[in-house]
N, C-alpha and C positions, 0 to 999 in steps of 0.2 A: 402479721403486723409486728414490729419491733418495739420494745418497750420502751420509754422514754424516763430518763435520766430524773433524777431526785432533780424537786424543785428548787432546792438550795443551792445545789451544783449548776443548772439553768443561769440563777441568779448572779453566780461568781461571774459564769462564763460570758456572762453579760457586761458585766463590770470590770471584766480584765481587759474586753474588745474595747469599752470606750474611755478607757483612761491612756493615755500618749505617754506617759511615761513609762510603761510598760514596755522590754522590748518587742520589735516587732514581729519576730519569729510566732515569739511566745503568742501575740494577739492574733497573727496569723492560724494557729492553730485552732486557739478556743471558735474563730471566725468559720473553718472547716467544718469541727463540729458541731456546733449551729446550727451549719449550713445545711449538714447531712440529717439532722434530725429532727428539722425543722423549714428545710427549703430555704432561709432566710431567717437576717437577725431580726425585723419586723414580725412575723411570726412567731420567734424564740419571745418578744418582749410581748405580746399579743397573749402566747400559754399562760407568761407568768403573771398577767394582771389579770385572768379571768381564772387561774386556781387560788393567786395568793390570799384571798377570804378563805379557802375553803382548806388550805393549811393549817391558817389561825383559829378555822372551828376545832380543829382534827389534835389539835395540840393541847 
């Protein structure tokens, strides 16, 4: 099983797919790997609100 990326970087990568002003290459990519690491950005936004408590105990 493949590790999965810092939740910070998750969080970027979430944020640079739904902002439009961003080129589209650029959101095309983050969307890729998303895709790969997660099956889907619903899933990518699914991890990050059932770890983000568990960052802010950890910190």
């Amino acid at each position: 099983m493949q590790e999965l990326p810092p939740l910070t970087l998750v969080k970027t990568w979430l944020e640079v797919v739904e902002q439009l002003d961003i080129p589209t290459p650029i959101r095309d990519k983050r969307n890729k790997l998303l895709s790969y690491y997660f099956g889907s950005i619903k899933q990518a936004q699914k991890y990050v609100e059932e770890n983000e408590g568990y960052s802010q105990l950890v910190s």
